[in-house]
C-alpha positions as CSV (number, residue, x, y, z in Angstrom):
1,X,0.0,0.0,0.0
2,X,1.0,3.3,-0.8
3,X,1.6,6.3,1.4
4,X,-1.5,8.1,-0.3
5,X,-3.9,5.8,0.8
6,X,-6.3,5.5,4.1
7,X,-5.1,1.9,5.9
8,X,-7.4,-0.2,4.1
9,X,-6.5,-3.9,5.5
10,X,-9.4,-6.1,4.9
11,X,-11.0,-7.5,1.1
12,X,-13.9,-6.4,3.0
13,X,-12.8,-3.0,3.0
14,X,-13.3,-2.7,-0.7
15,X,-17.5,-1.9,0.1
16,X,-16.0,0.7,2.3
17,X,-13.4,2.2,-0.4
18,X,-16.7,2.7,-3.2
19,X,-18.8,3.9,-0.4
20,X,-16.4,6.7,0.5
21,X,-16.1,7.2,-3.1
22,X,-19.4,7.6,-4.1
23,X,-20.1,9.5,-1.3
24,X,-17.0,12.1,-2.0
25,X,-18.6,12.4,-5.3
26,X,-21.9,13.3,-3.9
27,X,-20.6,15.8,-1.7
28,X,-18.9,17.3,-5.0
29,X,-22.4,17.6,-6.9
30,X,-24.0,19.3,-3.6
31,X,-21.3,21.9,-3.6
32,X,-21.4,22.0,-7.4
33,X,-25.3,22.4,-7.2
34,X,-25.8,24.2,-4.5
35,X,-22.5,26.4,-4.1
36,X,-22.2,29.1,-6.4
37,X,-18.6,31.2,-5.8
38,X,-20.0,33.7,-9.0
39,X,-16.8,35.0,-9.7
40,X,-17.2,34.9,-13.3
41,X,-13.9,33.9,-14.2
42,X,-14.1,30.8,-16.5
43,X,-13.1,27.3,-14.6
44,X,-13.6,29.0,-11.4
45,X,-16.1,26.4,-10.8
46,X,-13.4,23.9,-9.9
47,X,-12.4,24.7,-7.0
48,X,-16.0,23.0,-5.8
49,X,-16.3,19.8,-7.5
50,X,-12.7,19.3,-8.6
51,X,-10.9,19.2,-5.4
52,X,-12.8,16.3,-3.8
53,X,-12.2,14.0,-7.0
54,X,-8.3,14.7,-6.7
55,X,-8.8,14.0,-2.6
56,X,-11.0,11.0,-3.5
57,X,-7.8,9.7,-5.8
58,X,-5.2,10.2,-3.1
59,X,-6.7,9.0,-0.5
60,X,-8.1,5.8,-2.2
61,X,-5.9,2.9,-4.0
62,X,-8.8,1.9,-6.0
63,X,-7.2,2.5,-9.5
64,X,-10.6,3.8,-11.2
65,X,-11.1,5.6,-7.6
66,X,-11.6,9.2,-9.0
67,X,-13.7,7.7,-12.2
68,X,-16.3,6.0,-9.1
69,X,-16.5,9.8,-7.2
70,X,-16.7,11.7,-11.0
71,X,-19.7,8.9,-11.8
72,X,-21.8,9.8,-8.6
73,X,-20.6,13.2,-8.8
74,X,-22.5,12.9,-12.4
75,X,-25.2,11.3,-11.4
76,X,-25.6,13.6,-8.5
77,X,-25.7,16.9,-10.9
78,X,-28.6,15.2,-12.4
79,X,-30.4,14.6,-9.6
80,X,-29.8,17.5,-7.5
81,X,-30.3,19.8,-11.0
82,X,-26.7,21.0,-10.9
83,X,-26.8,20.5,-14.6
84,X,-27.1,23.6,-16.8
85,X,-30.7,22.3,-18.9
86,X,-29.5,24.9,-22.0
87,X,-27.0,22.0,-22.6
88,X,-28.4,18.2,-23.9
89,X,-28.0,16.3,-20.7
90,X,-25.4,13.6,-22.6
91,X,-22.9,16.2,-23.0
92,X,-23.5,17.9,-19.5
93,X,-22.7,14.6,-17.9
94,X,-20.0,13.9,-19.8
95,X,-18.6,17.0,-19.3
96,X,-17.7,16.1,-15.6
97,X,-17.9,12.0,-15.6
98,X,-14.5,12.4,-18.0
99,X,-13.0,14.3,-15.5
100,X,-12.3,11.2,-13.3
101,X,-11.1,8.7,-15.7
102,X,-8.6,11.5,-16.7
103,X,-7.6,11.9,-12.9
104,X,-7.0,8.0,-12.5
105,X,-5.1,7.7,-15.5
106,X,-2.7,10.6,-14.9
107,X,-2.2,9.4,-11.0
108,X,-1.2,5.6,-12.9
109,X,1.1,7.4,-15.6
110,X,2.4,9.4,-13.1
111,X,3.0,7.3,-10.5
112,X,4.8,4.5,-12.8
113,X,7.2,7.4,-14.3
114,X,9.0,8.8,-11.1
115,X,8.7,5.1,-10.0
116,X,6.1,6.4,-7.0
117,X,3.6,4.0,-7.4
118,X,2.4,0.9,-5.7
119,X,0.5,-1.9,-7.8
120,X,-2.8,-0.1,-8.2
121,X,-1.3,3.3,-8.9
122,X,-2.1,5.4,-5.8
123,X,0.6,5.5,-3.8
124,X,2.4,8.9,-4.8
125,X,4.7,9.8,-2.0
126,X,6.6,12.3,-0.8
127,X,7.3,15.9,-2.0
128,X,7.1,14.5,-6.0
129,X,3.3,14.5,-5.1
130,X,3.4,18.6,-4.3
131,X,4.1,18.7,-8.3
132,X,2.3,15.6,-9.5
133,X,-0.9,16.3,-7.8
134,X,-1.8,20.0,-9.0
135,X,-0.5,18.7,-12.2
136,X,-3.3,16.0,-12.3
137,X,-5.6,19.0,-11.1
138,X,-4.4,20.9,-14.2
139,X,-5.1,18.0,-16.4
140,X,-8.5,17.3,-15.3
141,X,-9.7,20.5,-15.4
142,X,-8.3,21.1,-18.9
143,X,-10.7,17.5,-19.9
144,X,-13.4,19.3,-18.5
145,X,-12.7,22.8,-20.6
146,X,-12.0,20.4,-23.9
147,X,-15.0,18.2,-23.1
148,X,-17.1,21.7,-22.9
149,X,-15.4,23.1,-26.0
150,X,-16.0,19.7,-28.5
151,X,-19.4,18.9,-27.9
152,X,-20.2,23.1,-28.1
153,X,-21.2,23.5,-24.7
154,X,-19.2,26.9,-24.2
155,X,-17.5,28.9,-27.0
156,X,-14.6,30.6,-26.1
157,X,-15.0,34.2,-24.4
158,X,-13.9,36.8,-26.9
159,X,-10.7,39.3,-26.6
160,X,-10.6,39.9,-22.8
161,X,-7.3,41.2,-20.5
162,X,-6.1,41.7,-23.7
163,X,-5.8,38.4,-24.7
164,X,-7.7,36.5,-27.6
165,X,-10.1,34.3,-27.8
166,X,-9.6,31.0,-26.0
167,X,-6.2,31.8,-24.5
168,X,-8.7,33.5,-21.3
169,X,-10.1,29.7,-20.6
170,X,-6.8,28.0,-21.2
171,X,-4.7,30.1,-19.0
172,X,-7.7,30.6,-16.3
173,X,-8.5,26.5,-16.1
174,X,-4.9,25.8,-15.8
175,X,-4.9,28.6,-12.2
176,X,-8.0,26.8,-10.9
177,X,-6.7,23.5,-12.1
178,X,-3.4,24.2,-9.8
179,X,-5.5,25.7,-7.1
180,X,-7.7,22.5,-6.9
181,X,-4.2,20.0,-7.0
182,X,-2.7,22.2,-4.1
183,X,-6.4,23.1,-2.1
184,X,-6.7,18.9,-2.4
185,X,-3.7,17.9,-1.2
186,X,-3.4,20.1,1.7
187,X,-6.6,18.5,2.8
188,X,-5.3,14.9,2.7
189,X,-1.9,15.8,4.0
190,X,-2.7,15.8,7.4
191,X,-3.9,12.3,6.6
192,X,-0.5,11.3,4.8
193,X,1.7,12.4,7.4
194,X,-0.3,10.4,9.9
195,X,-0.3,7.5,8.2
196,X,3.7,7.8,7.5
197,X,4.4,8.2,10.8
């Protein structure tokens, strides 16, 4: 087991490790329904429903563990209403299921390359994970944005700051992207260094 990961000892633990993640993904879509920050910067958004998913991932060593919270999360928009209903409801979930499978696969890749992994890819450890885990933030956020952009759900804000079209949303969900890696992680710390010691 990885240091990233709550002492899960048991096979029976593994009802306990989707129940946490389901749950951590409908606490996301309450905040993301419920929760409005209106700061009308795009990707602001984030900092709600993104930061549990990346929590969710560290502190799990389920390998699909972020894709479990971004499906409840999902299926809590719908239910709670958190969906915008301007969008067609396929796209709107997808929009933030992808989110998760992007998370999971990032914390494998990353976690094989610096050689920080244990066998189900969620053990980061150390200070690598200050850098891996906003970068995973960064990364989902920008599936969000390019989920949103393909299937025509936003359109790029026009000439704004002085800077075109579409640059605005890239540099903006890459800040919030950070900012929900970093905001994530020093909510599970506490729980790492715990753990470690």
């Amino acid at each position: 087991m990885g240091a990233w990961t709550l002492p899960w000892t048991s096979r029976r633990s593994l009802g306990l490790q989707v129940g946490l993640l389901v749950s951590i993904g409908l606490v996301a879509a309450v905040l993301q329904s419920f929760l409005k920050l209106r700061l009308g910067i795009p990707g602001h958004s984030s900092l709600l429903w993104l930061v549990p998913l990346i929590a969710a991932r560290c502190l799990v060593p389920l390998t699909p563990a972020a894709g479990i919270s971004s499906t409840s999360m999902a299926m809590g928009l719908y239910a709670f209403g958190g969906f915008n209903l301007r969008w067609p409801l396929v796209l709107s979930f997808s929009s933030y299921w992808l989110v998760g499978p992007v998370l999971d696969l990032c914390w494998v890749g990353f976690g094989c390359l610096f050689g920080e992994s244990d066998r189900a890819g969620s053990g980061l450890r150390g200070y690598v994970a200050w850098v891996l885990v906003p970068l995973a933030g960064v990364m989902g956020n920008y599936a969000h944005l390019i989920a949103k952009l393909a299937f025509g759900i936003i359109r790029p804000h026009g000439a704004l700051l002085g800077m075109r079209g579409g640059v605005l949303e890239f540099v903006t969900y890459l800040v919030f992207g950070l900012a929900s890696g970093f905001l994530a992680l020093g909510i599970v710390w506490p729980c790492v260094k715990a753990r470690e010691t």
